[in-house]
N, C-alpha and C positions, 0 to 999 in steps of 0.2 A: 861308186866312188866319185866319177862325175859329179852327180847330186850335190855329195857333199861339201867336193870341192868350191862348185859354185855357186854353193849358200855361204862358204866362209869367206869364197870373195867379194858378195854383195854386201856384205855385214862389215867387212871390212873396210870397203866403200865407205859404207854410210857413216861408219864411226870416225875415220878422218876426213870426210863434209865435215860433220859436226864439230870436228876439234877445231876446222878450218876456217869457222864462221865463229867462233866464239868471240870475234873482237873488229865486229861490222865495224864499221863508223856510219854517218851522217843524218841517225835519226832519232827521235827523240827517245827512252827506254834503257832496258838493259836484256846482252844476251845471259844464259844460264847455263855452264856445262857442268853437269856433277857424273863423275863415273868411279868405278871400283872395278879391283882384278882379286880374285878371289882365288885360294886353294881348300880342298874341304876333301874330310873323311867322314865316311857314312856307310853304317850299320844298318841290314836292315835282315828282320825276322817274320817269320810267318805263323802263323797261328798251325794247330793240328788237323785243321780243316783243310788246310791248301792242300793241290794236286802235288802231286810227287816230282813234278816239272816245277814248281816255285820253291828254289831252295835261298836256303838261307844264304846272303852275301856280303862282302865288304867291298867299296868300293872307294875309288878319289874322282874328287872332279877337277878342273879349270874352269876357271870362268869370269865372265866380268860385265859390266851393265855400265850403261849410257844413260841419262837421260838432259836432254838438252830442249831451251825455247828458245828466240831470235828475241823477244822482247818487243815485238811490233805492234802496235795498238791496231792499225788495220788490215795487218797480214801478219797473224799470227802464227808461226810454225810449230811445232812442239816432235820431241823423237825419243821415245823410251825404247831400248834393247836391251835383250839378254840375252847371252848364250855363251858357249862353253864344250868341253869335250869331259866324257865319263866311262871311266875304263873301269874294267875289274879286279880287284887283287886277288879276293877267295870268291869261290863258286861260281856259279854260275855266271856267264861272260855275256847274258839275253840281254837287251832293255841297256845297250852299252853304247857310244859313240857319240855322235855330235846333238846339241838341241840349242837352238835358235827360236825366240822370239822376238818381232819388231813391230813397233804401231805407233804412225805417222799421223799427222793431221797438220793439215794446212789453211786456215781462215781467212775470208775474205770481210773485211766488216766497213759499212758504210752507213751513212746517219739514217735511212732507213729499212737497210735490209740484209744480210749476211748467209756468207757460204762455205760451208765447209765438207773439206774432203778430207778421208780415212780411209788406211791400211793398215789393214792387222794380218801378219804373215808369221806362222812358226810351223818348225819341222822340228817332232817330236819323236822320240824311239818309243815311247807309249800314250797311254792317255794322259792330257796331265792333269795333276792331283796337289801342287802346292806351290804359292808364290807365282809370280812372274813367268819364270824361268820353265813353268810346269813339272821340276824335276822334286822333289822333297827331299831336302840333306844338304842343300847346297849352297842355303843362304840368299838372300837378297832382296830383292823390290816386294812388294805388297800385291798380294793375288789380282789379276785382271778383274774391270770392273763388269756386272752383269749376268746373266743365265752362265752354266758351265755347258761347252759346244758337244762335249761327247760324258755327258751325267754317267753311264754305264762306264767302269775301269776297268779297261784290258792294259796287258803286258806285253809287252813283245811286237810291237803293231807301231813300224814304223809312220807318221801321218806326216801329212803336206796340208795345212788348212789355211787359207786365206779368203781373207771379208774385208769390201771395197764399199765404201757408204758416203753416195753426196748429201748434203741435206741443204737447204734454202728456206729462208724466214726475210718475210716483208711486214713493213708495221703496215697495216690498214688507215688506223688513225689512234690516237695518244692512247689506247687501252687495248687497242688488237691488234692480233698478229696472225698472218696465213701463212701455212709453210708445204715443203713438200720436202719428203725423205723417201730416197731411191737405195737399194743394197743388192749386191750380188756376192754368194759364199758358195766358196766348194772346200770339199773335204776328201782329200785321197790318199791310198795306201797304198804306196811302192811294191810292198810283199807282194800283193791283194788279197789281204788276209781279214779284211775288214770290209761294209756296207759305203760303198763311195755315193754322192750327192753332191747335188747342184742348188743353192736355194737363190730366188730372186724376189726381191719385198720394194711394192711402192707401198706408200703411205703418205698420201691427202692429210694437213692434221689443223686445225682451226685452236686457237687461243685467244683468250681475253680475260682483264684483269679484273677481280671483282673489288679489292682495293687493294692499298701499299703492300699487305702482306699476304695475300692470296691470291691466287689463278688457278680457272677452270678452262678447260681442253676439250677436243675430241676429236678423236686421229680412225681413221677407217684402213686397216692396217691387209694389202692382198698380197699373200704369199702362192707361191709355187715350187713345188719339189721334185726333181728328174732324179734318176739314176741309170749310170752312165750302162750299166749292166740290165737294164730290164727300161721297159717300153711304158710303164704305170708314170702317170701322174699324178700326184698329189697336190689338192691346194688348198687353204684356207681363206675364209674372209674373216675379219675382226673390228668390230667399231668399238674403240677403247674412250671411254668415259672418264677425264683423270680432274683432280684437283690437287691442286699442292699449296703450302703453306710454307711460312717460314715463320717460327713461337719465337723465337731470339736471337741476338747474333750468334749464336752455338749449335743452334738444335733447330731441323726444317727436315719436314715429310712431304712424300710423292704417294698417290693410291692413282693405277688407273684400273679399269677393269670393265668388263663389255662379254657379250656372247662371241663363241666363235665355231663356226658352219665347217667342217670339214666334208672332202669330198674328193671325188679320183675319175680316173679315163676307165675303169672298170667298176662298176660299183656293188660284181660279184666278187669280186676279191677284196676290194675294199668300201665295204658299206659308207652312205654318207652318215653323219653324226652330229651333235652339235656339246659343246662343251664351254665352259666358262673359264677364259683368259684374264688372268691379275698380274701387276705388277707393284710392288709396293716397298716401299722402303723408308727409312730414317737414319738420319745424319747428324752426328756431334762432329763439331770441330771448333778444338779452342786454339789458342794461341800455338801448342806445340803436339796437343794431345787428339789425337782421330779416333771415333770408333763410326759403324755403320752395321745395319738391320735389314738384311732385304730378300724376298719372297718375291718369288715368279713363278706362276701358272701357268702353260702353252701346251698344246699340241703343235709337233716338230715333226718334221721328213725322215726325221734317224739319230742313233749317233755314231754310225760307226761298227757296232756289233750287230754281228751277225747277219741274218735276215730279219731283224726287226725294222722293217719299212713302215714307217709311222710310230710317232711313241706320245704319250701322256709323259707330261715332265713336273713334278712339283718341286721347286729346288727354295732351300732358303742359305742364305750366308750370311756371314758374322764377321766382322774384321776389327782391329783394334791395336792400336800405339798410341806409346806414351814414355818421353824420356825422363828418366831418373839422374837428376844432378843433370851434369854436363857431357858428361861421356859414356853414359850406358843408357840402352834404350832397349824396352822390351814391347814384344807385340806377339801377337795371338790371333788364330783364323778359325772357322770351323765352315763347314757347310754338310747341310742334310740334303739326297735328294729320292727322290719317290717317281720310279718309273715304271708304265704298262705300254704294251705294244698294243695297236692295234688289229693287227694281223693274228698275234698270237695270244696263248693263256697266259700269266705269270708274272709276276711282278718283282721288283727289283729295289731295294732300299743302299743304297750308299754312304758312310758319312765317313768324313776326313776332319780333323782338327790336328792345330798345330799352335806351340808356340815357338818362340825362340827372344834368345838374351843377346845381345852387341856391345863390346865395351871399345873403346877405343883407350889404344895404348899410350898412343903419343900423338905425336900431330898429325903423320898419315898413317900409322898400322891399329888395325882393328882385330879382335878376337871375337868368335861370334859360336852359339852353342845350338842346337835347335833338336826339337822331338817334332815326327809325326805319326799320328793314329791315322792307320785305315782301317777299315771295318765294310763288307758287299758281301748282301747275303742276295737270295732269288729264289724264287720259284718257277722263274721262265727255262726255258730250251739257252743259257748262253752256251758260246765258244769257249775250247777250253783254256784260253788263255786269259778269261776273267778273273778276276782276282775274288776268291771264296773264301770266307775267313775274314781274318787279323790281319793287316801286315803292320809293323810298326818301323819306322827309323830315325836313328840317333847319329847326327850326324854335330860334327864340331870341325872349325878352321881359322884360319889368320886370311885378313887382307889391306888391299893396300887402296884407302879410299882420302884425298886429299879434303883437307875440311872446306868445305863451300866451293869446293872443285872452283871454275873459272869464272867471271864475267868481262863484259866489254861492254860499254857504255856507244847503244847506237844512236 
């Protein structure tokens, strides 16, 4: 209860900063507050495969999101939150209580070099699986960007995961750029019902421009893996090879991809290996309408299940909005992903999609409708609180989201 308390005070915190900075003065720009407070009902079913512990439920939530920038051209702040509480009305009362997501960045930018720092902090009651918020049913922001941190969906597995990332870029001279990217992530389970870990990644990265619409890269990416319960280290090296383009003001793709060396403190328990790392994606975005396309290859430290210490990750995601008229906007997610342990036999297929519809009533009440599919099937040794099966949920609500929320002219 501690915990909890003092994740609703930090969030707290940070949401009236934000309300409080909305009307800086004396710089050039603009700040941007938009937020929403949401109520929502959600159905959610299980296929005939599920264990006899995942039953069918109804639930509500609360909840409400932030997202705020200060508008500064050389110190750029930006703050997206989400969280809320989720109780149960019928069945099962597991996967219930508070969930909180927040990710910070704050930029340093100068005529020829820029820095910036990130936190991405959320406390989850299971894995998450849709939107922002990681909860499906409950409406709001647009799935996090990048790999998904725990690809394997367990239930009932309270997480604490936070990822700290500086990054620094110097121009060389009018086509080059040198940079250096430092992170450090952990992942831990209250219960201890789950594989905790430590991950730490520099990354050396060189760019240069081959002209106005393309750049070529190559970043030597060194990871390392601890876990807090066992004495194995895990690391990888990766020199990632990237080119990017940009085809119009609408549409621009990223490919990197490079060999990558894995290897450990025992290398009876965990043979060395070598495996091929991708990163790739594509991006529309028009005037009011976003979709994107993106695939990532990695061997990873874990995700959280079970004794799987080391995993193969193939993940790809889909995302997609576009508003209709002036008051209704619809959007759609999907993600496939494809895991094998390295430790162990068996392999693991995942896929989640989602859409959902938003109309707005009036000037601040909105009604909002959404479906999600799950689908985890395996052939590995999981825990039994992996989600086996179908699960699907139908969730609909009302909220209260001010149009263009706030600015202040700094």
């Amino acid at each position: 209860m501690r915990l909890n308390l003092t994740l609703v005070a930090i969030s707290t915190f940070v949401c009236m900063q934000a309300g409080a900075q909305a009307h800086p003065s004396g710089q050039a720009g603009k700040a941007t507050l938009a937020y929403d407070m949401r109520y929502a009902e959600t159905m959610q079913f299980y296929g005939s495969q599920q264990a006899t512990n995942q039953q069918n439920t109804n639930r509500s939530s609360a909840s409400g999101e932030v997202v705020y920038t200060n508008g500064h051209e050389k110190k750029p702040l930006a703050l997206t939150y989400s969280g809320g509480y989720l109780w149960s009305i019928q069945g099962s009362a597991s996967g219930t209580g508070f969930f909180q997501h927040m990710l910070i960045s704050q930029g340093w930018v100068e005529r020829k070099w820029n820095l910036v720092l990130d936190d991405d902090i959320s406390y989850l009651p299971q894995s998450p699986m849709s939107g922002f918020s990681g909860i499906p049913g409950v409406g709001g922001l647009p799935p996090s960007q990048g790999p998904p941190t725990q690809p394997i969906l367990l239930l009932n597995t309270r997480s604490i995961e936070n990822a700290t990332e500086a990054s620094f870029n110097r121009a060389v001279d009018f086509n080059k750029m040198a940079g250096l990217r430092g992170s450090f992530r952990i992942l831990r389970f209250p219960d201890g019902n789950g594989l905790e870990t430590n991950e730490v990644q520099i990354a050396p990265r060189f760019a240069w421009s081959l002209n106005h619409l393309s750049t070529a890269s190559i970043e030597y990416v060194f990871a390392r893996f601890t876990y807090p319960d066992s004495n194995l280290i895990m690391g990888t090296q990766t020199p990632m090879f990237g080119y990017a383009r940009r085809w119009s003001r609408k549409v621009k793709t990223d490919l990197a991809i490079g060999p990558q060396w894995v290897g450990s403190s025992d290398s009876q328990v965990l043979p060395d290996s070598v495996d091929v790392a991708v990163s790739a994606s594509v991006e529309y975005q028009a005037r009011a309408s976003t979709a994107s396309l993106s695939y990532y290859r990695a061997t990873t430290g874990g995700s959280g299940a079970g004794a799987l210490t080391g995993e193969h990750n193939d993940d790809v995601t889909f995302q997609f909005a576009h508003p209709v008229g002036r008051d209704l906007t619809l959007s759609a997610n999907a993600s496939y992903g494809f895991t094998s342990g390295l430790l162990q036999t068996g392999e693991t297929m995942s896929k989640v999609g989602g859409v959902q519809a938003e109309r707005r009533l009036g000037s601040t009440i909105t009604a909002f409708a959404n479906y999600t599919f799950t689908q985890q099937t395996s052939t590995a040794n999981l825990p039994a609180n992996a989600i086996a099966g179908v699960s699907q949920v139908i969730g609909f609500g009302i909220g209260y989201a001010p149009r263009g929320g706030h600015t202040g002219r700094k």
